[in-house]
C-alpha positions in Angstrom: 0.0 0.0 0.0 3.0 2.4 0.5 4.0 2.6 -2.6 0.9 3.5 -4.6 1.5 6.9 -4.9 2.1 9.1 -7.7 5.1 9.0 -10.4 5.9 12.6 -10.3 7.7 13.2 -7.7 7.2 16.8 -5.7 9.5 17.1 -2.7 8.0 20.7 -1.5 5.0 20.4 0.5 2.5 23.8 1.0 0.2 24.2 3.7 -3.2 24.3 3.4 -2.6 23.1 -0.2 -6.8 21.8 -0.6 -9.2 23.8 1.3 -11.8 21.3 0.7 -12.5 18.4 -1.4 -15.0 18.4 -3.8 -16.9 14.4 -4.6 -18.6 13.3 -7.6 -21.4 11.1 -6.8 -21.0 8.7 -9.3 -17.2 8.2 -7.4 -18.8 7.7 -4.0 -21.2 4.9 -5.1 -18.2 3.4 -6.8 -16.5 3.1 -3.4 -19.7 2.8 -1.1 -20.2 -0.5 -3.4 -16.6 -1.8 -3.2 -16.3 -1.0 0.7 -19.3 -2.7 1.0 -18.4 -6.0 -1.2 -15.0 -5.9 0.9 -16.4 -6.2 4.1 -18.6 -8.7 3.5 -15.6 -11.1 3.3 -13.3 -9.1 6.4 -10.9 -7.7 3.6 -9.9 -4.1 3.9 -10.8 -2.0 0.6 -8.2 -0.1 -1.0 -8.4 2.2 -4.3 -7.3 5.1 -6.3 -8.7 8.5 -6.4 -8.8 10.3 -9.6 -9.4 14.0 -10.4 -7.7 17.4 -10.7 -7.1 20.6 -8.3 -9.0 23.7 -9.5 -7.5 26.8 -7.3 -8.0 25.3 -3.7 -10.5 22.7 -4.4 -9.6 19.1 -4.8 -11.9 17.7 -7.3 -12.7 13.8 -7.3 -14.7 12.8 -10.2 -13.9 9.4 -10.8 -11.9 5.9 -8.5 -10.6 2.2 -9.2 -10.2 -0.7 -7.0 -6.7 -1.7 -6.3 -6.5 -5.2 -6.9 -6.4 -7.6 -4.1 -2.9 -8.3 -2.3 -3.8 -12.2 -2.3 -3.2 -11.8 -6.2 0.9 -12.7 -6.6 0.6 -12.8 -10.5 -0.9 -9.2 -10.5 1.5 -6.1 -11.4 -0.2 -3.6 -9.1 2.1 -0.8 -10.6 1.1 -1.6 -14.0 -2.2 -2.3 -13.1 -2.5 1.1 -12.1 -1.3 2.6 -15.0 -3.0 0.4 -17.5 -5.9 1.8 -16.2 -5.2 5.5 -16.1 -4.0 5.1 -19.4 -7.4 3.6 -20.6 -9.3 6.3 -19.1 -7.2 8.8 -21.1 -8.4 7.4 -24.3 -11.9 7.4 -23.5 -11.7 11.3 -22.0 -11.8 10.5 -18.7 -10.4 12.4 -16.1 -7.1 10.3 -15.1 -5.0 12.4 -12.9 -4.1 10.4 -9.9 -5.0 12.6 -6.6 -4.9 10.3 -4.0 -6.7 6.9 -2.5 -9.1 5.9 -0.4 -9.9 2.8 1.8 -12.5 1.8 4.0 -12.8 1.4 8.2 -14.5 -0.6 10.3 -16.3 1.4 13.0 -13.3 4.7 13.0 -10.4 1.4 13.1 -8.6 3.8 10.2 -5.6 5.7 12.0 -2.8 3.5 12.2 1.3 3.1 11.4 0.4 1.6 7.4 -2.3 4.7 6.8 0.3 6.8 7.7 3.3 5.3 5.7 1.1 5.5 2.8 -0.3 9.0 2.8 3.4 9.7 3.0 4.6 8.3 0.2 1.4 10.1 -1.8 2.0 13.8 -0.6 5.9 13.9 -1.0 4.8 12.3 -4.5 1.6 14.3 -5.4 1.2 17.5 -2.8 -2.3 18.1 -3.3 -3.3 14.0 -2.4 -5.8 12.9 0.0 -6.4 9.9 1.8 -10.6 9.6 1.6 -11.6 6.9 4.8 -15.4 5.1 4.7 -16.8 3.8 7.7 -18.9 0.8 6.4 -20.7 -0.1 9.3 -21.7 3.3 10.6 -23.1 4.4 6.7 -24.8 0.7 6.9 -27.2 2.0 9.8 -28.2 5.9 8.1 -25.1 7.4 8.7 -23.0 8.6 6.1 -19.2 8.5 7.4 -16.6 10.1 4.3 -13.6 11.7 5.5 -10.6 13.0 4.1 -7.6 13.3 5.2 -4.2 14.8 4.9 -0.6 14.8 6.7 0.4 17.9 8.7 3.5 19.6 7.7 4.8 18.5 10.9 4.0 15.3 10.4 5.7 14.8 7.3 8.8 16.3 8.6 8.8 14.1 11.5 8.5 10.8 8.8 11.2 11.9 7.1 13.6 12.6 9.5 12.6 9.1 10.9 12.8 10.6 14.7 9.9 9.6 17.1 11.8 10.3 19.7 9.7 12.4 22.3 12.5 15.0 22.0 11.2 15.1 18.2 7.9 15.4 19.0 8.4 18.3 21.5 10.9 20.3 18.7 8.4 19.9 15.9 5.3 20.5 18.0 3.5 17.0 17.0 1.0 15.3 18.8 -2.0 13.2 18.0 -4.0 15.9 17.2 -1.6 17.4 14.5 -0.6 14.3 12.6 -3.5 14.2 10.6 -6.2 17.5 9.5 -9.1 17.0 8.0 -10.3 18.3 4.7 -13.9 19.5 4.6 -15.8 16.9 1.5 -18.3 17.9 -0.3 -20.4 15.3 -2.7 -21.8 17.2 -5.6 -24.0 15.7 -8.4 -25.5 16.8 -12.3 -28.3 18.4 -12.7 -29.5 15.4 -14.7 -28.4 13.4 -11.1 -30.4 15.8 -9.5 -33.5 15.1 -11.6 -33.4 11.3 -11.2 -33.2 11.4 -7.8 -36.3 13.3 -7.6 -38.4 10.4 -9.2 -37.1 8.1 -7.7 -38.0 9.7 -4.6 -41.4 9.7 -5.7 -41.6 6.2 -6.9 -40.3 5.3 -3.0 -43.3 3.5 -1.8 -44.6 5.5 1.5 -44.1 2.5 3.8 -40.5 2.4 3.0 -39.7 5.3 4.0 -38.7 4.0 8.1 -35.6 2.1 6.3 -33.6 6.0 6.7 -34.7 5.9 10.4 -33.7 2.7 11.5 -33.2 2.7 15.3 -30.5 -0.1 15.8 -27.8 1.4 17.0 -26.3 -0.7 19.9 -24.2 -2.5 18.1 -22.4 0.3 16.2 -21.8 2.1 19.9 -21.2 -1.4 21.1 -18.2 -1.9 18.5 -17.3 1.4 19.0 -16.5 1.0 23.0 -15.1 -2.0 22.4 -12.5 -0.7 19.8 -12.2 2.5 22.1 -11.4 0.4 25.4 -8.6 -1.6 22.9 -6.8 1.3 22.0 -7.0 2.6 25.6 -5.4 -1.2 26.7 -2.8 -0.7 24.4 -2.1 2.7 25.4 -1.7 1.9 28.9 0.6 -1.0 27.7 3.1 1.8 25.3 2.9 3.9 28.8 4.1 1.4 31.0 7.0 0.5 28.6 8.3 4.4 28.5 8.0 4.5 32.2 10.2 1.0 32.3 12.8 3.5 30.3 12.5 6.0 32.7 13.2 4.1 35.6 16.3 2.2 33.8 17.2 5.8 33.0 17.2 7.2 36.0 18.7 3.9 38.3 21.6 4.2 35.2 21.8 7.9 36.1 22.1 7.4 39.7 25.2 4.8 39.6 26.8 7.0 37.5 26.9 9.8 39.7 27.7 7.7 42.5 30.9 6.3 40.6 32.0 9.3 39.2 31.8 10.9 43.3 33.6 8.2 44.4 35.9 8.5 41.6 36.7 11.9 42.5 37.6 11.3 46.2 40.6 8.5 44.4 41.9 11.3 42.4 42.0 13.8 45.4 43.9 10.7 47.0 45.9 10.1 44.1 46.8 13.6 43.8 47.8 14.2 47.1 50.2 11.0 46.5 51.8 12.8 43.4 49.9 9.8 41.8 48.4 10.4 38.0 44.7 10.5 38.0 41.9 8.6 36.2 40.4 10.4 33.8 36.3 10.2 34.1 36.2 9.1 30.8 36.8 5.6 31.7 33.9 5.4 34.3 31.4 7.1 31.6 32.1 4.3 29.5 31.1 2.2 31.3 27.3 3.2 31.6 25.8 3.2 27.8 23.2 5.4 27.2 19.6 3.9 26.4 18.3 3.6 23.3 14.9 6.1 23.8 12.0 4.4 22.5 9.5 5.4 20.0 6.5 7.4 20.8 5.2 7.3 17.1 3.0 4.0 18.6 1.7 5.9 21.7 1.0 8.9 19.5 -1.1 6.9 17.0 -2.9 5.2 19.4 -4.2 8.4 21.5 -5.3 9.9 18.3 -7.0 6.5 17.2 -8.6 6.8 21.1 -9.7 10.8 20.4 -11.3 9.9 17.2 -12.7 6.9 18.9 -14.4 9.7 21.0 -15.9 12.1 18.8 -17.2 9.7 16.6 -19.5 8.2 19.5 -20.2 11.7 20.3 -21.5 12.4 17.0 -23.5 9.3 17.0 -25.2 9.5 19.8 -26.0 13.4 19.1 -27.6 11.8 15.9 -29.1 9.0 17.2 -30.8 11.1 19.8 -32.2 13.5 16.6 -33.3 10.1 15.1 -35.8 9.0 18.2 -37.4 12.8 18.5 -38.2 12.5 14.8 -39.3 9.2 15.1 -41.2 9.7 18.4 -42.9 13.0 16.1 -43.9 10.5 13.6 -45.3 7.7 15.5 -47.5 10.8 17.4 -48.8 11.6 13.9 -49.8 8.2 13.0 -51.7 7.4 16.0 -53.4 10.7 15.9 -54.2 9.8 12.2 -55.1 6.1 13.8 -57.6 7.7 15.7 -59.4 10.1 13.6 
């Protein structure tokens, strides 16, 4: 997955390059369906995301599958630009602009998402990564984001330092690897128009399918996944407070030597003796290897996004039962006339 990106390679990255993203809607069904056939059989989606930039707006007006990883005989490079080359000679937009994959209940943050976005923004600047919750648009809710890597971020990836020292110079944390881009799904006229009757063709008593109530298990998933990441949190913390005691017990002895091997120089000194240099004793205590915080930094922002999604959720949920509890009023005051 890290190295689908682009083949024109732009090292400079702006900020704020996309002020929003602008989606066909005949490229969302395209990966609403293929998210959808994916997770029927547990596989993670993957495609690419094709367009152009007009001033600030990222435009998406058309996507492919990748193929599937299981496939050893497949060229997934050439597949790629098979494809974009076939699209060219039909007219069709085929300007790579970034990818998009799909997520199970907000699982999307993670070490291979960011590897990947990556490799597409120091390769294409204006790319986005476009994430689609299956589950939560399977019970009314329509979950498309996209995303992009901070400046910061990618600074910190290339200089391959997750050191906290790192994180504190370049002002990362888990709310700066990643900023969201505002989407916007935008359809024809002629769209437009068939939407309309098909609307009217809706029978009425088909309607209650856009207000279905069944939400536990989406919040249920959710907690689950949230009190994971919080597990594995906890573990990343008591591994950097392991460090810090190793550091500080090394620290200790090596004050304690380096005293006592003061007091043998004053002796030796005062015996006309040559002295030790404190070299010798500082060699003798290595320094730790720090560990990396890139983990711990992934999984707080997997935890925060964890959060506001159920916050969100049950904000709509609760909008869902008053229109609901409106409706069934108005039936049984229909009922009874």
């Amino acid at each position: 997955m890290a190295n689908r990106g682009g083949r024109h390679a732009r090292t400079e990255e702006t900020e704020n390059a996309i002020n929003y993203v602008q989606c066909d809607g005949l490229a969302v069904m395209k990966m609403v369906k293929h998210c959808h056939e994916e997770s029927n059989n547990m596989d993670l989606a993957q495609g690419a995301l094709l367009g152009l930039v007009v001033d600030k707006c990222l435009e998406i007006t058309n996507c492919f599958p990748f193929p599937k990883s299981g496939d050893e005989t497949m060229d997934e490079e050439m597949y790629q630009l098979t494809v974009m080359r076939r699209l060219r000679r039909v007219n069709v937009d085929h300007l790579h602009v970034g990818w998009y994959q799909s997520s199970d209940v907000g699982n999307s943050l993670s070490l291979a998402l960011l590897e990947s976005q990556y490799h597409y923004q120091t390769s294409i600047e204006e790319s986005v990564v476009v994430v689609y919750d299956t589950q939560k648009s399977s019970r009314g809710f329509l979950c498309l984001k996209a995303y992009r890597l901070t400046p910061q971020a990618i600074q910190m990836y290339k200089d391959g330092d997750f050191t906290p020292e790192a994180f504190r110079n370049l002002k990362v944390g888990y709310e700066s690897l990643f900023a969201e881009i505002p989407i916007v799904i935008k359809n024809s006229p002629l769209t437009n128009i068939m939407m309309s009757e098909l609307n009217e063709l809706l029978p009425e008593d088909k309607g209650h399918n856009f207000l279905d109530l069944g939400t536990a298990s989406v919040l249920e998933n959710h907690m689950r996944s949230l009190i994971e990441r919080v597990d594995e949190l906890y573990q990343e913390a008591v591994r950097y407070n392991k460090y810090q005691q190793v550091v500080f017990k090394q620290d200790t002895e090596k004050h304690r030597a380096l005293a006592k091997l003061a007091a043998e120089n004053a002796v030796r000194t005062s015996k006309g003796e040559p002295t030790v240099s404190e070299e010798e004793v500082i060699k003798q205590f290595r320094p730790m290897p720090v560990p990396a915080r890139l983990t711990a930094t992934i999984t707080s922002g997997q935890i925060n996004t964890h959060a506001q999604h159920i916050a969100q959720f049950c904000s709509q949920s609760l909008a869902k039962l008053f229109i609901t509890e409106s409706l069934q009023n108005a039936k049984e005051a229909k009922e009874i006339k």
